[in-house]
C-alpha positions as CSV (number, residue, x, y, z in Angstrom):
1,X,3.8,68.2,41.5
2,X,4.0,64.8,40.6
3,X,0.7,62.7,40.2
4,X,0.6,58.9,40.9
5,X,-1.7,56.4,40.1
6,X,-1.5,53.0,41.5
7,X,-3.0,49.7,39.6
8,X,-2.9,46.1,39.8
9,X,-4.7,45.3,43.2
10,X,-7.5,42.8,43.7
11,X,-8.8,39.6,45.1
12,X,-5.9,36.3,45.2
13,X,-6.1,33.6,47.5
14,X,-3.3,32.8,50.1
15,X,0.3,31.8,48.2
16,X,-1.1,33.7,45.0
17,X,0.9,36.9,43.2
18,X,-0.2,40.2,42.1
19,X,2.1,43.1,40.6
20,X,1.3,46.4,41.0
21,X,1.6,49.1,39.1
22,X,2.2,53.0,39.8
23,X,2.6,55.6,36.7
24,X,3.2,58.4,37.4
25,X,3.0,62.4,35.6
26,X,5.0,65.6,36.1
27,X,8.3,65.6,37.5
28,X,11.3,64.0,36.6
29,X,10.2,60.5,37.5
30,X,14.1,59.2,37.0
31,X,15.3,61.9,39.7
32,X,13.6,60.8,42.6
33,X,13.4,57.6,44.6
34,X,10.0,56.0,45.1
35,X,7.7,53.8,47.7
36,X,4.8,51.6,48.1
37,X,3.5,51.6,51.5
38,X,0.4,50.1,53.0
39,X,-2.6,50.7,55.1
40,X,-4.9,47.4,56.9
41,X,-8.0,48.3,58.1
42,X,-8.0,50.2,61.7
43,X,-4.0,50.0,61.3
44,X,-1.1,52.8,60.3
45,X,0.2,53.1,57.1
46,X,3.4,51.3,57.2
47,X,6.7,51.0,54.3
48,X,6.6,48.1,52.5
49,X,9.6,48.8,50.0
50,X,11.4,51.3,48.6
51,X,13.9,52.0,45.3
52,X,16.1,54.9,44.2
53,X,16.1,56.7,41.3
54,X,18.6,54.3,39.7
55,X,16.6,51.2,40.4
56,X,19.1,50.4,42.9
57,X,19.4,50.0,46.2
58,X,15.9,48.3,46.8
59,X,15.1,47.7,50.8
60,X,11.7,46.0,52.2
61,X,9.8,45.8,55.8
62,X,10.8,42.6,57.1
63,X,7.7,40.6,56.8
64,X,7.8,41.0,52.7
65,X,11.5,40.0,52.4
66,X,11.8,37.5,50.0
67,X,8.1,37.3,48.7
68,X,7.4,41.2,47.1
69,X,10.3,42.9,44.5
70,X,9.8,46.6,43.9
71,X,11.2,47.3,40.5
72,X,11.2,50.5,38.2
73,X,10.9,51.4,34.4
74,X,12.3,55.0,34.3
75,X,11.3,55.2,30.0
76,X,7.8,54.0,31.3
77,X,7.6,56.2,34.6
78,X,6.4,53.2,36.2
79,X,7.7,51.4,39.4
80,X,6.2,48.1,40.3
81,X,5.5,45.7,43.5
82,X,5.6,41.9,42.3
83,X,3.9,40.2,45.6
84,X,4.9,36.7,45.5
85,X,3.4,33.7,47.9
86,X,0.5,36.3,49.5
87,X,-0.5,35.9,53.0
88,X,-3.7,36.8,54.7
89,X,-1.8,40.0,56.4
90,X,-0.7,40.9,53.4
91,X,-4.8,42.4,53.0
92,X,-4.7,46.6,52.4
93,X,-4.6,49.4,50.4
94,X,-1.0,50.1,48.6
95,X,-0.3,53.2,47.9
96,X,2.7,54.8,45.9
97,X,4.4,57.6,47.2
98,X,7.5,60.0,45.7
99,X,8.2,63.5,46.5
100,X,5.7,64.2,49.0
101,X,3.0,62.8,46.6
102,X,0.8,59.9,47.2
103,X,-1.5,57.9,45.0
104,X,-5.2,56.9,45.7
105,X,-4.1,53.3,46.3
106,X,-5.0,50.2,45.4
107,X,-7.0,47.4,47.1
108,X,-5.4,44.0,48.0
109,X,-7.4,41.5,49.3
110,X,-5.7,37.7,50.2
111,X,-8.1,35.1,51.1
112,X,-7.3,32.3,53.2
């Protein structure tokens, strides 16, 4: 089972940057692809981008084109979300998920 914990969230104002992180244990973190998704207040949890085990092959929800770049560090176990030029929608928990495991997420909040 692999375990996942998220970090990196927190309070930016609108056009501001964060970069998450997600480190993960167990497993053979360079075998599998990964994910950050995201969850608004009283809405779904919807993708936001994805990688492959390479680092390769990166693909993103349309309204994050261009603004977020998930990235990985297989010798760290460690796949990242740089969020670039934040928007007010942008506001939710991000979680991390791979191999049918999720993380506890972390908070985003993007003031106007």
């Amino acid at each position: 089972q692999v375990q996942l914990v998220e970090s990196g969230g927190g309070l930016v104002q609108a056009g501001g940057s964060l970069r998450l992180s997600c480190a993960a244990s167990g497993g053979t973190f360079s075998g599998y692809n990964m994910a950050w998704f995201r969850q608004a207040p009283g809405k779904a949890r919807e993708f936001v981008a994805g990688i492959n085990w390479s680092g390769g092959a990166p693909i993103y929800e349309d309204s994050v084109k261009g603004r977020f770049i998930i990235s990985r560090d297989n010798a760290k176990k460690t796949v990242y979300l740089q969020m670039n030029n934040l928007k007010p929608e942008d506001t939710a928990v991000y979680y991390c998920y791979a191999v049918g495991s999720w993380g506890r997420g972390t908070q985003v909040t993007v003031s106007s």
